[in-house]
C-alpha positions in Angstrom: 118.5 161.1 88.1 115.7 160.4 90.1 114.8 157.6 92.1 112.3 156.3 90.1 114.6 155.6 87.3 117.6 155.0 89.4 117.4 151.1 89.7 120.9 150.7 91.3 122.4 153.7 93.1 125.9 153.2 94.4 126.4 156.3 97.4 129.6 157.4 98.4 130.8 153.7 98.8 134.4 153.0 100.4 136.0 149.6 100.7 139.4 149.0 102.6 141.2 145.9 102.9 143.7 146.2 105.7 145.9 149.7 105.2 144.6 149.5 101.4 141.7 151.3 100.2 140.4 149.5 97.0 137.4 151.6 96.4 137.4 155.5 97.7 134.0 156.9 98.1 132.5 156.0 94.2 128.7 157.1 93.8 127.1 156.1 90.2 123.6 155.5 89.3 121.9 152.6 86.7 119.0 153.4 84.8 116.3 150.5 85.0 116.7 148.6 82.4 120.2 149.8 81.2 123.3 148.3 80.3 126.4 149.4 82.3 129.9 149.2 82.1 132.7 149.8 84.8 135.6 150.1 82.8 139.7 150.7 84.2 143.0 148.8 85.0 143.5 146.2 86.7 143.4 146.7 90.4 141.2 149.8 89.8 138.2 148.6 92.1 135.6 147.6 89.5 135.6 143.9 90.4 135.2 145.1 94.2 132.7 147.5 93.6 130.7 145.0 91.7 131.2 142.6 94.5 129.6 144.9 96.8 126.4 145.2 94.6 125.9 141.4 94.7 126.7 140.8 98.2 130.4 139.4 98.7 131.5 142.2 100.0 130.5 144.7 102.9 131.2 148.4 101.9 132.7 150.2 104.8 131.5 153.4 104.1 128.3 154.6 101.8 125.3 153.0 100.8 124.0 150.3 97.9 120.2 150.7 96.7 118.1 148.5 94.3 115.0 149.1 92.9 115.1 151.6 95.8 115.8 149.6 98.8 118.9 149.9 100.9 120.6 145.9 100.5 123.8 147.2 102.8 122.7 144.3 104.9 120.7 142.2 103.3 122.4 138.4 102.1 123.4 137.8 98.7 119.9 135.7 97.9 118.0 138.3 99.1 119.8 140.9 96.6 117.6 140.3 93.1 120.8 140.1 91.7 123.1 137.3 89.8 126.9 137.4 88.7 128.7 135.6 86.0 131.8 134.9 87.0 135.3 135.9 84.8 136.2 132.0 85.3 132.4 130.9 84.4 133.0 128.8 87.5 130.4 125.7 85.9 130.3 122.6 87.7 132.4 119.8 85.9 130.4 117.0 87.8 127.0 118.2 86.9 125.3 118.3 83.5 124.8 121.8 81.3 120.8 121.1 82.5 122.0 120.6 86.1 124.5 123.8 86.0 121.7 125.7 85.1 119.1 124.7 87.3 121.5 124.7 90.4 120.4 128.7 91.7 116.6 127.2 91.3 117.4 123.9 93.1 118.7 125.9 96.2 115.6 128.5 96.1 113.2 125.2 96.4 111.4 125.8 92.6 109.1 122.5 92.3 110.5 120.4 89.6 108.5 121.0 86.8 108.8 124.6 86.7 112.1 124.3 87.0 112.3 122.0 84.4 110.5 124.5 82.5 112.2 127.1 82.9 115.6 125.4 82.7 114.8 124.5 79.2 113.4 128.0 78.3 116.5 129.6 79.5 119.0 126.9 77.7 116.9 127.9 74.3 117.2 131.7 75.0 121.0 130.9 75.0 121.1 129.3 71.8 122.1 125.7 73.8 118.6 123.8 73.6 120.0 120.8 72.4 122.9 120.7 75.2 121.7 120.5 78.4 122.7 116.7 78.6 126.8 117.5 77.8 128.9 118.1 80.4 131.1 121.4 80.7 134.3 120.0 79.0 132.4 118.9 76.2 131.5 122.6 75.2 134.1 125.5 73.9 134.9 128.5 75.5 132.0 130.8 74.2 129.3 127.3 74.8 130.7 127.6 78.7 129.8 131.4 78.8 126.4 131.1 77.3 126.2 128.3 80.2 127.5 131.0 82.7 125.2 133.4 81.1 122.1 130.8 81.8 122.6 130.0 85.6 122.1 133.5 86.1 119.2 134.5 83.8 117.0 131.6 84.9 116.6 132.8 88.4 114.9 136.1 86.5 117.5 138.4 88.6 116.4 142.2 88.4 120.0 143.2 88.2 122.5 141.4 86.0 126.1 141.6 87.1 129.0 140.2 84.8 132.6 140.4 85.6 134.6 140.1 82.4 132.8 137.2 81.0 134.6 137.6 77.9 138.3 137.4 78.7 138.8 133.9 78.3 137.7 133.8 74.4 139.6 134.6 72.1 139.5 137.9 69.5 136.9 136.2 67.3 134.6 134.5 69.9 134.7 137.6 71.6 133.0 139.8 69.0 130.7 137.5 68.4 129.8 137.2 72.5 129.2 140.4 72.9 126.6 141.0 70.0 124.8 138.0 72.0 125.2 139.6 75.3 123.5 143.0 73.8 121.0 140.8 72.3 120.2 139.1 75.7 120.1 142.1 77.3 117.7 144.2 75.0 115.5 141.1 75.3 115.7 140.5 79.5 115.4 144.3 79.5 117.4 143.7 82.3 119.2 146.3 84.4 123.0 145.0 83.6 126.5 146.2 85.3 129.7 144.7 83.2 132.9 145.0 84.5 135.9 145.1 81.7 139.3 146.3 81.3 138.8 146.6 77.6 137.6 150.0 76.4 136.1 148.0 73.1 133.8 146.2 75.2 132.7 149.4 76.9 132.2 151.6 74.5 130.3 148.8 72.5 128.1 147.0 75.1 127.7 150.1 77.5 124.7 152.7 77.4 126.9 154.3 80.5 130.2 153.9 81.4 132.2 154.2 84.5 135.9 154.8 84.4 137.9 154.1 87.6 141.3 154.4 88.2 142.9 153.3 92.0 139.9 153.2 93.2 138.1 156.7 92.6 135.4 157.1 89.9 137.3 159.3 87.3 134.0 160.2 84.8 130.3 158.6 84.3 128.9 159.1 81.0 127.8 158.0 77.9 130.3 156.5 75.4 130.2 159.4 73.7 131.0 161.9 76.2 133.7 159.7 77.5 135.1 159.7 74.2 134.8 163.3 73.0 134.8 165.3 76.3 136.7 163.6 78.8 137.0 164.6 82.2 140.8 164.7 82.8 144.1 163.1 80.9 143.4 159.9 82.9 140.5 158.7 80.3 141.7 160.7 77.6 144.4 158.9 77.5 142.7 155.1 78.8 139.9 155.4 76.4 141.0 155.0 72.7 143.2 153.2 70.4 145.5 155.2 69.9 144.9 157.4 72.9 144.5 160.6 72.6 147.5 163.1 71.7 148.3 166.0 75.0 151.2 168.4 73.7 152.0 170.9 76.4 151.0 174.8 75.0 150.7 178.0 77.0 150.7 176.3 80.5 147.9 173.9 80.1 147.8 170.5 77.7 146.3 170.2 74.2 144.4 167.3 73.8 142.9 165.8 69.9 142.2 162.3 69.0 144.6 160.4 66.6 142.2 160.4 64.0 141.2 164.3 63.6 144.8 164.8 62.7 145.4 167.0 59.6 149.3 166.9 57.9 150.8 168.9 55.5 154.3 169.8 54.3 152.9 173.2 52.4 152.2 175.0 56.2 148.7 175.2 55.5 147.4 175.3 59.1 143.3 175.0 59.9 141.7 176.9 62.4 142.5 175.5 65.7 145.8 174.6 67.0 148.9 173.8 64.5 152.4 172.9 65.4 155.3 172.3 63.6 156.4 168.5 63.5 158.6 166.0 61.9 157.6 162.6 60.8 159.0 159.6 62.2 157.9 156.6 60.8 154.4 155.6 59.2 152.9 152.3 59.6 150.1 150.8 57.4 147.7 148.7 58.7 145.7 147.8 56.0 142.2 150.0 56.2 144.5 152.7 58.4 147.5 154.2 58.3 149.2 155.6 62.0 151.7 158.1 61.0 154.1 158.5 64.1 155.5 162.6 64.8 157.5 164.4 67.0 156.0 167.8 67.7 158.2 170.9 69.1 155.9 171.9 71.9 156.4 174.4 75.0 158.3 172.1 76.9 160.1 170.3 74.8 158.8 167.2 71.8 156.5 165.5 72.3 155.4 162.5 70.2 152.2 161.7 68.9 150.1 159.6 66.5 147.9 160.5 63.3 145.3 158.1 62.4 144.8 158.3 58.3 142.6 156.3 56.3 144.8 154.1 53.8 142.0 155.3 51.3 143.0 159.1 52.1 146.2 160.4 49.9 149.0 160.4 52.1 150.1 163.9 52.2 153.9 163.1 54.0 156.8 161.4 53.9 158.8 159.1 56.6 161.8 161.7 58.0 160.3 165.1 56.8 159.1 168.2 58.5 155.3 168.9 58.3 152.5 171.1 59.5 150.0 169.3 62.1 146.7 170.8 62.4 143.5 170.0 64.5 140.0 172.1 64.3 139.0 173.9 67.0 135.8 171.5 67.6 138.0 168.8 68.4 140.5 170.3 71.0 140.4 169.3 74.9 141.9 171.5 76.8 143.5 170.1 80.9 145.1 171.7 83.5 149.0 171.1 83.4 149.1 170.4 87.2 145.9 168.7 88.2 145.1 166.7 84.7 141.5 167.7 84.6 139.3 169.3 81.9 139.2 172.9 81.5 137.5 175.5 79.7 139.2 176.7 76.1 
C-alpha cells in the first residue's frame, strides 16, 4: 500500500509494561477512509495498540503515521483522532448537549458554531430531540450514540472505538452496529474498531487484524481471514464453530463446519474423507451441528458438521459414517509451527 492511501500506518510498534511485552513489533496499514477492525482475546494487545494511535500511550519501539505524518510525539489533541470509550465514559453532571459539546468547549469553538454543530451531530445520531436529558435518562444503545457524538463533532480524521458495543445487549447490538456502518459510510471516515467478537469483525470490518499475545497473527479482508487463514490460531478464533484440524500425514487438515459432507453408504468426494462415528446431533432451529469423532493419524479427534435443518439428514446419533470435504475447501498447517502451508 502506498502512502498515499495509507492513512494510518502502524510500523513495527512494541509496547512493554515492566517485564511484560503487551504489543511485539505489530505493523498494519488503514486505507483512507476505511473501516478497520482489530480483532483477538482479551489481553491480546488491541486496546493497547489502539491506545498508542490516539495518544495514551508511548510506543517503545516503531513508529505511528497519520495522513502521513509521524504523531510518535505529538499530544493526543494534536492527533486528528477521537476514541469512544468501551465504558462510554459520559458525564452524569452535564447534559446530552453539554456531553457532546465538551471536546469543542476545550478546543475554544465560538458558541454559536458550536451550537451548531452540536445540534448537527446530535441529529446525525438520531438524538435531536435529546440533548436536554441527562445520561441516566437514556438506555444503553442512547448512551453509545452519545459516546458516538462527542467524538464525531470534533470532525476527527481518524475514528477510534474500543468495543463500544459490549455493554448492550444481543439485540441492541445488532442493531448498533448497522448504525455504526451507516455513520461511517456517511463520515467517510478512516475508522479502527477494537472487538473481541469475530461477529462484529467480520461484519463491520473492510480489514481485519487478528492478534493474539501481542503479535499480529494475519491482516486481511474478512474473506481471506475466513477462507485462507494464516495459521491454526485464526482458524480456529475466527468462526462459529471453528474450524475442524484432524491430524493426516504429518501436517493438519483444516475445513469449516459447514462444508462438511456425511454419509453412511462410503461415498467419499474428492478431497479428503475419513471414517467417523456420530456422537450426538443438535438442532438449532435453521441448523443442525452434528458432533463426530474421526479416527485420524494420531488418534480421534472430534469435530463439528454444520447442516442446514432444511437439508435431509443423512445420519443417525451413535452410527459410523463417511466424512468428506472438497478439495477447494481444505487448509492445510504445519503440525509443529501451526502455520499455513501449501497442499
Amino acid at each position: 500500500m502506498s502512502p498515499e492511501t495509507a492513512h494510518v500506518r502502524v510500523s513495527h510498534v512494541t509496547k512493554r509494561f515492566g517485564g511484560v511485552t503487551a504489543v511485539d513489533d505489530v505493523s498494519f496499514e488503514v486505507p483512507k477512509g476505511s473501516f478497520a477492525t482489530l480483532l483477538g482475546p482479551s489481553g491480546c494487545g488491541k486496546t493497547t495498540t489502539l491506545r498508542m494511535i490516539a495518544g495514551f500511550y508511548d510506543p517503545d519501539l516503531g513508529d505511528i503515521e497519520i495522513g502521513g505524518r509521524r504523531v510518535n510525539n505529538l499530544p493526543v489533541h494534536r492527533r486528528g483522532t477521537a476514541m469512544v470509550f468501551q465504558d462510554y465514559a459520559l458525564f452524569p453532571h452535564m447534559t446530552v448537549r453539554d456531553n457532546v459539546a465538551y471536546g469543542l468547549r476545550v478546543a475554544h469553538v465560538s458558541g454559536p458554531d458550536r451550537t451548531r454543530r452540536v445540534d448537527e451531530t446530535l441529529a446525525f445520531v438520531g438524538l435531536g430531540g435529546l440533548g436536554d436529558r441527562w445520561p441516566n435518562q437514556l438506555s444503553g444503545g442512547q448512551q453509545q450514540r452519545v459516546a458516538v457524538a462527542r467524538a464525531l463533532v470534533i470532525q476527527p480524521q481518524v475514528l477510534l472505538l474500543d468495543e463500544p458495543l459490549s455493554n448492550l445487549d444481543a439485540k441492541l447490538r445488532a442493531s448498533a452496529r448497522l448504525e455504526l456502518k451507516q455513520f461511517q459510510q456517511r463520515l467517510a471516515a478512516s475508522t479502527i474498531y477494537v472487538t473481541h467478537d469475530q461477529v462484529e469483525a467480520m461484519g463491520l470490518g473492510d480489514r481485519i487484524a487478528v492478534l493474539n499475545l501481542g503479535r499480529l497473527q494475519q491482516i486481511g479482508t474478512p474473506d481471506e481471514i475466513y477462507h485462507r487463514p494464516a495459521n491454526t490460531f485464526v482458524a480456529t478464533f475466527v468462526g462459529s464453530p471453528p474450524m475442524n484440524l484432524v491430524p493426516r500425514d504429518g501436517r493438519l487438515v483444516g475445513f469449516r463446519p459447514e462444508n462438511v459432507r456425511l454419509s453412511t453408504d462410503g461415498q467419499r468426494l474428492e478431497g479428503a474423507s475419513f471414517a467417523c462415528h456420530v456422537i450426538r446431533i443438535e438442532n438449532l432451529g435453521s441448523d443442525r451441528y452434528v458432533y463426530l469423532r474421526v479416527k485420524g493419524d494420531e488418534g480421534d479427534t472430534n469435530v463439528i458438521a454444520k447442516l442446514a435443518v432444511a437439508e435431509q439428514l443423512p445420519v443417525k446419533a451413535d452410527e459410523d459414517a463417511q466424512l468428506s470435504v472438497e478439495q477447494r475447501h481444505l487448509s492445510y498447517f504445519d503440525q509443529k509451527t501451526g502455520g499455513r502451508i501449501a497442499a
